[in-house]
C-alpha positions as CSV (number, residue, x, y, z in Angstrom):
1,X,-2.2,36.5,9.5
2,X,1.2,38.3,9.7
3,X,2.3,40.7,7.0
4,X,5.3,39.6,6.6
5,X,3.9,35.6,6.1
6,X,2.0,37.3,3.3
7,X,4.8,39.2,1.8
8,X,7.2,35.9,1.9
9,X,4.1,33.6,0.4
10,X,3.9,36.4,-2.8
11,X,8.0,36.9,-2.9
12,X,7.5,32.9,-3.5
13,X,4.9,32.5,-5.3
14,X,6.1,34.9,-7.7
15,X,9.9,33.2,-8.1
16,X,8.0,30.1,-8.9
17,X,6.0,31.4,-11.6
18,X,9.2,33.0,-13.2
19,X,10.7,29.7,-13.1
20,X,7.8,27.9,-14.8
21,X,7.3,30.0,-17.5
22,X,11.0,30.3,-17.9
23,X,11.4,27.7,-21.5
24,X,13.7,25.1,-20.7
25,X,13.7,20.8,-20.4
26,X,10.6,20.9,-18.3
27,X,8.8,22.5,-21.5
28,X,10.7,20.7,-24.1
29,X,10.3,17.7,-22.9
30,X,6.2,18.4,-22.8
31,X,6.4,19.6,-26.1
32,X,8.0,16.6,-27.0
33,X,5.4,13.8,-25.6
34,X,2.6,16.3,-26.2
35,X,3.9,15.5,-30.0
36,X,4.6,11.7,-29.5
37,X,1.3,10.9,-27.9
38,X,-1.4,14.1,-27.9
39,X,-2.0,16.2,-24.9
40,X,-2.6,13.3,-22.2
41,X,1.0,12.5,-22.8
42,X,2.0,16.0,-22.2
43,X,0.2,16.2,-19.2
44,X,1.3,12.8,-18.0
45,X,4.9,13.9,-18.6
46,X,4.3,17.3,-16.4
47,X,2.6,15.3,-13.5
48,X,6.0,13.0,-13.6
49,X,8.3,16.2,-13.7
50,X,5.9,18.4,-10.7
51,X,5.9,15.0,-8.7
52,X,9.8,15.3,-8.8
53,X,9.6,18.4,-7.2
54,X,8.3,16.8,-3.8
55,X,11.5,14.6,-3.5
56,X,13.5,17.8,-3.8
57,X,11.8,19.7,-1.5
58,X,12.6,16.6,1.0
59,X,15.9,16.5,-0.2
60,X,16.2,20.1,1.2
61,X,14.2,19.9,4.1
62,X,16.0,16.7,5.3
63,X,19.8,18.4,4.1
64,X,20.5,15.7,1.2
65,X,20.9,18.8,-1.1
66,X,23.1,20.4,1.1
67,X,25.6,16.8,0.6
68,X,25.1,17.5,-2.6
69,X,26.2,20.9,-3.1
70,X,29.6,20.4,-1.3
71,X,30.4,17.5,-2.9
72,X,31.6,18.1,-6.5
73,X,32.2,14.5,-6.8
74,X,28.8,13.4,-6.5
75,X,27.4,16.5,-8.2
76,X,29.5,15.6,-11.4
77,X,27.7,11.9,-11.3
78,X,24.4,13.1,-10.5
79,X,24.7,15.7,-13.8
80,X,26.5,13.1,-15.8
81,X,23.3,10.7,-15.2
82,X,21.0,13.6,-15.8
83,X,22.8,14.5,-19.0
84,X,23.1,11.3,-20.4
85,X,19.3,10.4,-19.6
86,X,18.9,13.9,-21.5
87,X,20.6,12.6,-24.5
88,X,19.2,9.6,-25.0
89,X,15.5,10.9,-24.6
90,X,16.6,13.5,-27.5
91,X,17.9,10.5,-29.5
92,X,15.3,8.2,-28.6
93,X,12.7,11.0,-30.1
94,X,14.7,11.4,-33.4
95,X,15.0,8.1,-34.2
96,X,11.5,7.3,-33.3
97,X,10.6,9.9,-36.7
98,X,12.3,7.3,-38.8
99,X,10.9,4.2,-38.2
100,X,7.7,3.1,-39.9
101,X,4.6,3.8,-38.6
102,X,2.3,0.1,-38.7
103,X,-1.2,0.1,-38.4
104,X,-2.7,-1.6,-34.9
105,X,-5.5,-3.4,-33.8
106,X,-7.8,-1.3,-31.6
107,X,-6.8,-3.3,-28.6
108,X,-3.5,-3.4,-29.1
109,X,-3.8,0.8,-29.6
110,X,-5.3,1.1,-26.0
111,X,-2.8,-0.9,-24.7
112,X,0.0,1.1,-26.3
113,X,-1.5,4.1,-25.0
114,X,-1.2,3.3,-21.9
115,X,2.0,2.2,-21.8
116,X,2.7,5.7,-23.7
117,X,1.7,7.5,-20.6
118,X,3.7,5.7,-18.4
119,X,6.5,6.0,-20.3
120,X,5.8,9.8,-20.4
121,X,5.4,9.9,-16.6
122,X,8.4,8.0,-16.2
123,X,10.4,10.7,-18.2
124,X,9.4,13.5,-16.8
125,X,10.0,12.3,-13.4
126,X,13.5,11.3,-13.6
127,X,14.2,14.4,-15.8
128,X,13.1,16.3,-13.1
129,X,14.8,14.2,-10.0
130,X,18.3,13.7,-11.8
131,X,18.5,17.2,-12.6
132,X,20.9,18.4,-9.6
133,X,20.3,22.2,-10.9
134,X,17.0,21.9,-9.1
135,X,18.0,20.2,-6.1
136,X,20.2,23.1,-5.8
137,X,17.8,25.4,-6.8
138,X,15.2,24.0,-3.7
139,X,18.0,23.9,-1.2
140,X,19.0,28.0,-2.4
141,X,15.4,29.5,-2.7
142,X,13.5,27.0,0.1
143,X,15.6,27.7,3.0
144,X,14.5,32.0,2.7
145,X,10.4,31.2,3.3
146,X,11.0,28.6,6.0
147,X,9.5,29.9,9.3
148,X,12.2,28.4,12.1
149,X,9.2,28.6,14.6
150,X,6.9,25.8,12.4
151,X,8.5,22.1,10.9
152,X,10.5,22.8,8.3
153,X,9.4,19.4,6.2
154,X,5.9,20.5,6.3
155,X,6.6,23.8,5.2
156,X,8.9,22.3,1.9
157,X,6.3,19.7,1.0
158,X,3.4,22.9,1.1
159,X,5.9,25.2,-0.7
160,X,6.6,22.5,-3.7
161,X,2.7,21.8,-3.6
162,X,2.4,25.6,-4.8
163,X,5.4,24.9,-7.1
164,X,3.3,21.9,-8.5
165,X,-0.1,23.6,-8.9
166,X,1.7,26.6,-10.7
167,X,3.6,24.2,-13.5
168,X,0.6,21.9,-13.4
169,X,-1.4,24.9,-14.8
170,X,1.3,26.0,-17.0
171,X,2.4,23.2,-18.7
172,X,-1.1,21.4,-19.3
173,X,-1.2,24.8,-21.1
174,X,1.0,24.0,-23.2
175,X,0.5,20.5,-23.9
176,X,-2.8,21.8,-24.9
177,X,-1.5,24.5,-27.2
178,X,0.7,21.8,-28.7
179,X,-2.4,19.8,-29.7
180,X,-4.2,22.4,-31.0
181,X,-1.0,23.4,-32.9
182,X,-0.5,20.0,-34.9
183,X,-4.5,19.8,-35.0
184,X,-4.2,22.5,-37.6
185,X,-0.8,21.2,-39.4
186,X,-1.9,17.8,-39.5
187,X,0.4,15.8,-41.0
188,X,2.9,13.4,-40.1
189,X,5.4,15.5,-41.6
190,X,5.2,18.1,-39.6
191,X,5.0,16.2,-36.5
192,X,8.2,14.5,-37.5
193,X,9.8,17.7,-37.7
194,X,8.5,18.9,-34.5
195,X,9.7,15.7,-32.9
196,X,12.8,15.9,-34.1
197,X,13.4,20.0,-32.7
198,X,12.3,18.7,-29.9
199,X,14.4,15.8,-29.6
200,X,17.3,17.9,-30.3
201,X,17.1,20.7,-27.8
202,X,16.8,17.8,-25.5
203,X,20.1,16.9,-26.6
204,X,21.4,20.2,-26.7
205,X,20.3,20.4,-23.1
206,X,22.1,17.4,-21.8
207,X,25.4,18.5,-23.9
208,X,24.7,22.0,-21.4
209,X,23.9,20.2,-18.6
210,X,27.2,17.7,-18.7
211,X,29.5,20.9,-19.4
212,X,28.2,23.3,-16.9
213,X,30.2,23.8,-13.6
């Protein structure tokens, strides 16, 4: 294999793991469900947010992020969606800490449960894909491995597979750490509490996310 393929794959892998482990709404928003529903929630939310990553690495293989980039008019709608979504996840997970908790029947539990992690995998997802600072993220960093003698799709898609093994790893991590966390401060309190940090560095997020330029 060339050396410089090697060198490239590491230079890569490497800015991806930086960006994982870099805190920020991907972990917030695992911490969040991980608190909401246990760690199959978090997980469910990080497979929605690294499945995300596949439609930006299209976006950049195929030159929608490029579109995006030098139009500031659909930039500004794409991060005012994003922000808003942002917002009212934050909200959404404060509120949630005030209302009464009833007690269910076993069947109806499973069933909430599983609408829980669809919800979570349908938050993490659009989180991810109406986040225009990774579309432009892909379309800045992808572009520098791609080898102009092999298809540039292919190469995207296998580069945002590593991407997705890397945050898989990470953030099930987490989620895990999370569980274990509110294992030993069990209470509803505290989990309320946690809920609502989370929920507001969600919000704080989106605020960031609709003021940046």
């Amino acid at each position: 294999m060339d050396i410089h393929v090697i060198l490239d794959f590491w230079a890569f892998f490497i800015a991806i793991v930086l960006l994982t482990m870099t805190p920020g709404l991907d972990t917030a928003l695992v911490i969040r469900n991980t608190t909401r529903g246990g760690w199959k929630d978090g997980i469910t939310c990080s497979l929605g947010i690294c499945c995300g990553l596949f439609v930006h690495a299209t976006m950049s293989a195929i030159g929608l992020s490029v579109l995006l980039v030098s139009s500031a008019e659909l930039f500004t709608v794409i991060k005012t969606i994003g922000a808003a979504y942002l917002i009212w996840l934050g909200i959404q997970s404060i509120r949630s800490t005030f209302k009464q908790r009833k007690q269910t029947t076993k069947v109806k539990a499973i069933k909430e449960k599983k609408e829980s992690l669809t919800l979570s995998f349908k938050e993490g997802f659009l989180s991810n894909i109406l986040n225009p600072k990774t579309a432009v993220f892909y379309l800045a960093l992808l572009p520098q491995f791609i080898n102009p003698e092999y298809n540039a799709f292919i190469q995207s898609l296998l580069m945002a597979s590593v991407h997705f093994i890397v945050a898989m790893f990470w953030q099930g991590g987490i989620a895990l750490l999370v569980e274990k966390a509110q294992e030993l401060m069990s209470s509803e309190k505290m989990t309320h509490r946690i809920e609502r940090v989370t929920g507001s560095v969600l919000i704080l997020l989106g605020v960031n996310l609709l003021v940046s330029k």
